[in-house]
N, C-alpha and C positions, 0 to 999 in steps of 0.2 A: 223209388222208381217214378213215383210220380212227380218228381220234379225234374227228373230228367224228358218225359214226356212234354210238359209245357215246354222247357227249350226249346225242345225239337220242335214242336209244335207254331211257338214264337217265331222261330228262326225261318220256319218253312211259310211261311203267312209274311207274304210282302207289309210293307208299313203302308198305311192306307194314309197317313197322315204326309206325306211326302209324296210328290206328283210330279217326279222327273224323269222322264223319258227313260228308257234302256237305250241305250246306243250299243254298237254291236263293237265289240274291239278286234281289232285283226289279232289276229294271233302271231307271236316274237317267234322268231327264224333267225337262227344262227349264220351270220355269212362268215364267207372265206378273208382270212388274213388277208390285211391291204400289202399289197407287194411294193416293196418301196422304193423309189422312184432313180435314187441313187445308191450305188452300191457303197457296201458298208469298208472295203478297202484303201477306198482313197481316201477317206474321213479319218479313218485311224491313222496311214500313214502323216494326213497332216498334223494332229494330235500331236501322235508322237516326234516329228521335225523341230514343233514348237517347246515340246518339254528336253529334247534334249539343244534345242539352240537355247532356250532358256538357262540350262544346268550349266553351258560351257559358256554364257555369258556373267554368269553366277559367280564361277571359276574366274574366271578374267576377273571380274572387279575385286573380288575376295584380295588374288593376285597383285594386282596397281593397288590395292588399300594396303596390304601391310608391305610393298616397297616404300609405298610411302611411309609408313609408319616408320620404318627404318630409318628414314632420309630424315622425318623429323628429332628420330632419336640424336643422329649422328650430330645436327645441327646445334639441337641443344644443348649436346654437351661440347660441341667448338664454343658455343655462345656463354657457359661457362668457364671454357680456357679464358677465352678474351676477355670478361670482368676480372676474370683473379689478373691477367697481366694489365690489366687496367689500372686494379688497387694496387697494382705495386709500383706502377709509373709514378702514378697521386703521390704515394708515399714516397717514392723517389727524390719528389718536385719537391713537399714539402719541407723535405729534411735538408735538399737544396735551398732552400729559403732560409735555414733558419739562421741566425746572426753568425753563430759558430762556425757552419759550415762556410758561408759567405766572405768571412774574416781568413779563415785557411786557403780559399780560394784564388785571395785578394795577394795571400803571404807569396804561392806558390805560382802568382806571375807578378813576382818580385815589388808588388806594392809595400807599402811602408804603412805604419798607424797614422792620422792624422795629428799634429799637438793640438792646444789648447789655441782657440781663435782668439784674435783680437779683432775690436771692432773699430770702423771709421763711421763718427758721428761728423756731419757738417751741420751746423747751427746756420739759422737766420743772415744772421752777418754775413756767410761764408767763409767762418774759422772752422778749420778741423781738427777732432779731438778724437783720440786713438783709444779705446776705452778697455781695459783687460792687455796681459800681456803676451803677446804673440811669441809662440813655440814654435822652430822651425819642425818638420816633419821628419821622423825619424828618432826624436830625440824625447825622450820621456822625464 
């Protein structure tokens, strides 16, 4: 108990070692809720305008993305037709080039094989000399 006394006793006995005034505190009073200046209906209905233009803007692009998704699909694979009839043109041409093909060609708007050529040399002088002997066309 007797250390419960000096507490109290401490506690009750100002600090003589500090010298700063008492100032008096007003005393805390509850005021009334501040009433607010706008009402809370048109704030919400804007809110809400903006989440649902937002949602059906949402909607819409979702929308225009996967037409488009579509469109690109469908292009893609035209753009795959057209390489393959592409490769096969290429292969067309090139089969058309080849000697064989060219030679049947040749046959079938009535040309002839070539013979064996002969050549005209003209020397110096201006003598001609016939060099190899010339096959007419047609004849092997």
């Amino acid at each position: 108990m007797a250390a419960s006394v000096s507490v109290e006793t401490i506690r009750a006995e100002p600090s003589r070692s500090r010298a700063t005034p008492r100032t008096h505190r007003p005393a805390l009073r509850l005021l009334p809720a501040p009433t607010p200046s706008l009402r809370r209906g048109p704030f919400i209905a804007l809110v809400l305008t903006l989440v649902i233009i937002g949602t059906v803007g949402l909607l819409v692009l979702n929308t225009v993305i996967a037409a488009d998704s579509f469109r690109v699909e469908q292009l893609v694979q035209r753009n795959a037709e057209l390489a393959l009839a592409e490769q096969e043109l290429q292969r067309q041409v090139a089969e058309g080039l080849s000697p064989e093909a060219l030679a049947e060609a040749a046959r079938e708007l009535g040309m002839v094989p070539a013979g064996q050529p002969a050549f005209v040399i003209v020397g110096p002088d201006g003598a001609i000399v016939i060099q190899g002997t010339p096959v007419p066309a047609g004849v092997r």
